[in-house]
C-alpha positions in Angstrom: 20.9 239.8 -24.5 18.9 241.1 -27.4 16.7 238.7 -29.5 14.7 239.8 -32.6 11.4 238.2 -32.9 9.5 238.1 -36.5 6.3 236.4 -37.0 6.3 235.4 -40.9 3.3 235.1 -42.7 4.0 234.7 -47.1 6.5 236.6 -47.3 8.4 237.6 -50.1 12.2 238.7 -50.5 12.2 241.9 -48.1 12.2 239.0 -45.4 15.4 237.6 -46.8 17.2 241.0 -47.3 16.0 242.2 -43.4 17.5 238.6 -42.0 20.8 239.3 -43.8 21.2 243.0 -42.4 20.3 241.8 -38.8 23.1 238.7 -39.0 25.8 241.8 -38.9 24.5 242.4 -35.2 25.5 240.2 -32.4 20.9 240.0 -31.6 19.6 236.7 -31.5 17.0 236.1 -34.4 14.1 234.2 -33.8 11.7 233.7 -37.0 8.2 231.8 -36.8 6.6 230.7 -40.0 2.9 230.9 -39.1 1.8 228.3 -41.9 2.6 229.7 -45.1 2.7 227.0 -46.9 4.8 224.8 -49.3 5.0 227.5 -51.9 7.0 229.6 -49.5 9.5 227.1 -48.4 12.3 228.9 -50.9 12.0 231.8 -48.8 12.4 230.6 -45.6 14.9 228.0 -47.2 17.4 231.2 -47.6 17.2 232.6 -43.9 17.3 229.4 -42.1 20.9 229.2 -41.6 21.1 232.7 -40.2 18.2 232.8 -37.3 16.3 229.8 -35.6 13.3 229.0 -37.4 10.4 227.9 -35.8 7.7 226.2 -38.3 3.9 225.1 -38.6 1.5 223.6 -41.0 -1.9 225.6 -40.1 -1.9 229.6 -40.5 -2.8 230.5 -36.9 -2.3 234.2 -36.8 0.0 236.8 -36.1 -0.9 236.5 -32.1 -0.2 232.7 -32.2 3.4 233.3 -33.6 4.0 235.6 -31.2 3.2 233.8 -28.5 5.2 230.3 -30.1 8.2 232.6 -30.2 7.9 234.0 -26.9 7.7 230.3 -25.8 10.9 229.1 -27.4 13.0 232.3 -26.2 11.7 231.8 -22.7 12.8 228.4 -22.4 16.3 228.9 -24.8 17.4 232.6 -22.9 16.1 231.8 -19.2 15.7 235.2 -17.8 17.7 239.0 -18.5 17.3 239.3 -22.6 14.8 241.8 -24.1 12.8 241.3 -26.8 11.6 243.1 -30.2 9.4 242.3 -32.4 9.2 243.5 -35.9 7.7 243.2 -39.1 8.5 240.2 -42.3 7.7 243.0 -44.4 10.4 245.7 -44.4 8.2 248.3 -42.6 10.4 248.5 -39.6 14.5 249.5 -39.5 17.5 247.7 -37.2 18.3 251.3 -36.3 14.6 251.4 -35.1 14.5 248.2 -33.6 18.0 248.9 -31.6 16.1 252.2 -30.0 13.7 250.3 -28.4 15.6 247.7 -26.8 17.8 249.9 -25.3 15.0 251.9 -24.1 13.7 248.8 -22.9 16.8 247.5 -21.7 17.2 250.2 -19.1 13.4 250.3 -18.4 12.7 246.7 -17.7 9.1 247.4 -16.3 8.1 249.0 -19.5 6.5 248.1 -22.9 8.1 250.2 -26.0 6.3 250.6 -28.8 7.2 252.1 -32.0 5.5 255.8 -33.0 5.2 256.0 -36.8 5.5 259.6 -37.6 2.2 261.8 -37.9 2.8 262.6 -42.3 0.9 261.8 -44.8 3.4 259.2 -46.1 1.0 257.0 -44.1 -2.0 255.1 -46.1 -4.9 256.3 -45.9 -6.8 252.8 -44.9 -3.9 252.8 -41.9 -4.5 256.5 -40.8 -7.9 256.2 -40.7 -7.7 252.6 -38.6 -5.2 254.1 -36.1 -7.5 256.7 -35.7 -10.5 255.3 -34.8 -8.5 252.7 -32.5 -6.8 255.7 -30.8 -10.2 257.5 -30.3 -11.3 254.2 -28.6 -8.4 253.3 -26.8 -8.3 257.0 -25.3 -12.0 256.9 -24.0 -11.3 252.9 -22.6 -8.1 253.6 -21.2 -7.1 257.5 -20.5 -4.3 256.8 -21.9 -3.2 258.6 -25.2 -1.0 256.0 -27.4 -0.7 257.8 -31.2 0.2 254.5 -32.8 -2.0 251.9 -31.3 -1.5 249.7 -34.3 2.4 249.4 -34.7 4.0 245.7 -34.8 7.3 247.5 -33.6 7.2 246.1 -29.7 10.1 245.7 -26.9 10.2 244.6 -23.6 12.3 242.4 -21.4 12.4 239.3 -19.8 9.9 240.6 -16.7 6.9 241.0 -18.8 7.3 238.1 -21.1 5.1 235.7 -19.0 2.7 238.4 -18.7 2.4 238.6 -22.3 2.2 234.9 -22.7 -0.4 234.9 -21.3 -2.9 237.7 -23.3 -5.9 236.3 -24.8 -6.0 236.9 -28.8 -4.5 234.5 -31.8 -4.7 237.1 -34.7 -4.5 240.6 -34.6 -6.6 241.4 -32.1 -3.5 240.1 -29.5 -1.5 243.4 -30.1 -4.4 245.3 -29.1 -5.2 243.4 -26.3 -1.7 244.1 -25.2 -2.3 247.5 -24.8 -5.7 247.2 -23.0 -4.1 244.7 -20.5 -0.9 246.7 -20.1 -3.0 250.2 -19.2 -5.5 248.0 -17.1 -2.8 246.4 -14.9 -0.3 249.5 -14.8 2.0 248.3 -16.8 4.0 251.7 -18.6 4.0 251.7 -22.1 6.1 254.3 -23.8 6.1 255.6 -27.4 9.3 256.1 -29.4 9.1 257.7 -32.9 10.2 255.4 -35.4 10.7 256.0 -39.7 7.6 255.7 -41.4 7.9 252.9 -43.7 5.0 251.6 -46.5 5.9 249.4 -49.4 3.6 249.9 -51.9 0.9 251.6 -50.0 0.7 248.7 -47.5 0.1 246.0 -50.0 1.9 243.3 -48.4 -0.2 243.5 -45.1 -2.7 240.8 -44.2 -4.5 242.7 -41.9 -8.1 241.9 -43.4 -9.9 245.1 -42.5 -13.4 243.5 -42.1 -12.7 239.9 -40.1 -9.8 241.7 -38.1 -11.0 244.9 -37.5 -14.4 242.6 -35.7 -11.5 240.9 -33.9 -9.7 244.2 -32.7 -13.1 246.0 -31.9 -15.6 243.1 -31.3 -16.0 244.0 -27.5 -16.3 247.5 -28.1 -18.9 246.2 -31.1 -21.0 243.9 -28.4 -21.2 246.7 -25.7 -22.6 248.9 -28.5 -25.0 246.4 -29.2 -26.0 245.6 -25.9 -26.4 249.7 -25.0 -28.3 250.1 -28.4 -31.1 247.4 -27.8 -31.3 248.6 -23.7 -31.4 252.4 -24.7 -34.2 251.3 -27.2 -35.9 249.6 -24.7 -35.0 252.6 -21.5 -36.6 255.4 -23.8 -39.5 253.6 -25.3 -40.4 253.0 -21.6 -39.6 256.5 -20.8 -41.9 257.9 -23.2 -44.7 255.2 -22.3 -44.2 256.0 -18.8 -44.0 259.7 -19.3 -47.5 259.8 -21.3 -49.1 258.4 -18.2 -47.2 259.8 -15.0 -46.4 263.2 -16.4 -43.6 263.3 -14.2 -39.7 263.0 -15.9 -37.9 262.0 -12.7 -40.7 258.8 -12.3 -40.5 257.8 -15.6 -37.0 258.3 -15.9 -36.2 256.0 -13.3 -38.9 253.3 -13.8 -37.2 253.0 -17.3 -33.9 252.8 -16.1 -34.4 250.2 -13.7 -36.2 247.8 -16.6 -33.2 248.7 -19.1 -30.4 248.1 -16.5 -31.2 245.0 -15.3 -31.3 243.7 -18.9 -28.0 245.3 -19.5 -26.7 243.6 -16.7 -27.3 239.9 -18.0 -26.2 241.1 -22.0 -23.2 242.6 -20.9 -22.3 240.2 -17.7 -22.8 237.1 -20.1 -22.2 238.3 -23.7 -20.0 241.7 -23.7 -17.7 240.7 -21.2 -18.2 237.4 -20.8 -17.2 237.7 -17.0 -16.7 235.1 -14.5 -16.6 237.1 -11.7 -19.2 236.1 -8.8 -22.6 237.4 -9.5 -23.0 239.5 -6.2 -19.9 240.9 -6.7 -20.5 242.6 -9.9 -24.2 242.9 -9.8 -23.2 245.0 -6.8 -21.2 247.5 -8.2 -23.1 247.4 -11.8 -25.8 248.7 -10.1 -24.2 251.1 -7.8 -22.7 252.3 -11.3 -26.5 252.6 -12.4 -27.2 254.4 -9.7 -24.3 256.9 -10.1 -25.6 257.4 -14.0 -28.9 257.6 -13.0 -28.6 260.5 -10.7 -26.3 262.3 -13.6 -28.7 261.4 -16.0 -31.8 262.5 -13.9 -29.7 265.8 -13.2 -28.4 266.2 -16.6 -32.2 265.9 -18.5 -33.4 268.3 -15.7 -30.1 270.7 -16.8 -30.8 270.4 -19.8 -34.8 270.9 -19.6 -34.6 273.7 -18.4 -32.6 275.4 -21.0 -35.7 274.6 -23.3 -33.9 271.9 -25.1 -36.9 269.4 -25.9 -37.4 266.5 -23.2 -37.0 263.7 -25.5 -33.6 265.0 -27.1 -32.5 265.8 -24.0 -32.7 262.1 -22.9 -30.4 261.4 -26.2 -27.6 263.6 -25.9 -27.6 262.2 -21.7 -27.6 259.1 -23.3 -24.4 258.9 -25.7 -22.6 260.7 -22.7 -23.3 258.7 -20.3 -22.7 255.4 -22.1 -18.7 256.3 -22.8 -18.9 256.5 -18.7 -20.5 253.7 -18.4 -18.3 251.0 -20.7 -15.0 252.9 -19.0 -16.0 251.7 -15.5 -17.5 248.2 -16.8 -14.6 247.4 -18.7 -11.5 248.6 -16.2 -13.6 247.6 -13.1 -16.6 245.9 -12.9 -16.6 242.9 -15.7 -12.6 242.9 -15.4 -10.4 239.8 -16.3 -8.8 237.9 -13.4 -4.9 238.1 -14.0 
C-alpha cells in the first residue's frame, strides 16, 4: 500500500490542484492542516472529500505534522505500506513521488530522498542553504547527501516508528532525520527528482533566521563552546609560553585547563547528554589526548617549516576541532535510541 503524506501549512490553490491529480491514483492521501487558521478553511474545505484530513488549532510546525500523520497511518494501515511525503506547494510531481516509493518499496530498510537537480533554476537563498548544510552534514556524517534540504521523503512501514520517534517539531525534524539515519546506519539513498520553484520560492515558510538556528543550533553551540575554550587554551599557551619557554609544556598545560572546561559546556549545553559521567568523561578525554598528541605533533610539524609558533597553533586549531565535534557528536555525547 502507498499513502501520500502532506503537511499543510496556508496554503493556497496549488494544494487543491495537487489533491485532485493524486485522487486518479489508487495512493492513500493523508493531509495534516498544521493550524492555519480560519481564513484557510476554503481551501482545505475543497480537498476534504478526496484524502483524510487531519486538523489543529495551534501552528506547530512542519515536524509536528509529520509526526501526527505518521501517527494516524500507523494506527489506520498496521504494518506493509510505504510512505511519501511531499510538499502543499506544488514543488514536488506524482511522477516524482511514484519513483520513490517504488524504490522504497523494494528497499524497505532504506530512506529515499528526493535529489533536486544541480541548475541554476534553483534560488539562490536555497542553493546557498543546501550548501552550507551539505558542507556540514559531510564533515558530521561522511556521508555526501546533495539535497540535504528536500521535503520529497519515502520509506516503509519498518522505519516509521523509528521516525516517530526523532526529536524536532519545525524544520529542524527533516534534518535530524538525516543525522539519526547516518548515525544509526540507516541507508539513505538519493533519487533525482524535477526541479520545481514557484515564484522563486515565495510560498516557503522556512524562516531563514529562527529555522536556520533550529537546523544548525548544535552545530552553532559547539562553535561556541570551542570559541570561548580555544580563547581560553591559547591565551594560556601564550602565558605559559612567556614563562616556560618550552611549546610542548605550555601546550599541554593549556590544553588540559581548556579541555576540562569543554567537557562540562559541551556535556551539559552542546549536547545536552545524559549519558553517565565516567562513561563520557572517559572517552572525551582519551579523545583529548588523541588531539593533543596531533596537535603537539602538528605545531612541532609545522614549527619547523618556519611557520610562526602562534599561527601555527591556529591553523592546528580549526583542524582539529572538525575532528573533534565528528567523534563527540557520532560517539561520545550520542543519543540513546
Amino acid at each position: 500500500m502507498n499513502v501520500v503524506l502532506i503537511p499543510a501549512y496556508e496554503p493556497d490553490e496549488k494544494l487543491i490542484k495537487l489533491i485532485d491529480d493524486l485522487s486518479k491514483t489508487n495512493y492513500k492521501i493523508i493531509v495534516v492542516d498544521d493550524g492555519s487558521g480560519k481564513e484557510y478553511k476554503k481551501i482545505f474545505n475543497q480537498i476534504k472529500e478526496k484524502c483524510q484530513l487531519i486538523s489543529y488549532d495551534i501552528n506547530k510546525g512542519k515536524g509536528f505534522a509529520l509526526k501526527t500523520g505518521l501517527k494516524y497511518i500507523k494506527e489506520k494501515y498496521k504494518e506493509n505500506y510505504v510512505v511519501v511525503t511531499m510538499g502543499s506547494d506544488g514543488q514536488h510531481t506524482i511522477k516524482d513521488a511514484t519513483n520513490l516509493l517504488n524504490y522504497a518499496n523494494e528497499h524497505k530498510d532504506t530512506l529515499v530522498t528526493g535529489m533536486r537537480r544541480r541548475d541554476n533554476n534553483v534560488p539562490i537563498r536555497s542553493r546557498i542553504g543546501n550548501g552550507i548544510t551539505r558542507f556540514f552534514y559531510r564533515k558530521i556524517t561522511n556521508l555526501d547527501v546533495y539535497d540535504t534540504q528536500t521535503g520529497l521523503r519515502a520509506f516503509s512501514s519498518k522505519l516509521t516508528n523509528y521516525m516517530l520517534d526523532i526529536k524536532g517539531d519545525r524544520f529542524d525534524y527533516e534534518m535530524n532525520v538525516l543525522l539519526s539515519c547516518a548515525k544509526d546506519g540507516i541507508k539513505i539513498k538519493e533519487i533525482q527528482i524535477e526541479t520545481i520553484y514557484i515564484e522563486n520560492n515565495k510560498g516557503t515558510h522556512f524562516n531563514a533566521v529562527t529555522d536556520s538556528y533550529k537546523v544548525y543550533k548544535q552545530i552553532i553551540k559547539y562553535i561556541l563552546s570551542s570559541s570561548s575554550c580555544f580563547i581560553v587554551d591559547y591565551t594560556l599557551y601564550v602565558v605559559f609560553n612567556i614563562f616556560s619557554k618550552s611549546i610542548i609544556l605550555s601546550n599541554i598545560l593549556a590544553r588540559i585547563v581548556s579541555s576540562i572546561l569543554n567537557y562540562n559546556i559541551n556535556k551539559k549545553i552542546v549536547f545536552k547528554s545524559k549519558r553517565k559521567t565516567y562513561k563520557s568523561a572517559f572517552e572525551y578525554f582519551l579523545l583529548v589526548f588523541i588531539i593533543l598528541f596531533l596537535n603537539t605533533l602538528g605545531l612541532k610539524l609545522l614549527i619547523s617549516y618556519n611557520i610562526n609558533k602562534y599561527l601555527a597553533k591556529i591553523i592546528i586549531e580549526l583542524i582539529l576541532t572538525i575532528i573533534s565535534f565528528i567523534v563527540q557528536k557520532i560517539i561520545i555525547f550520542k543519543e540513546k535510541n
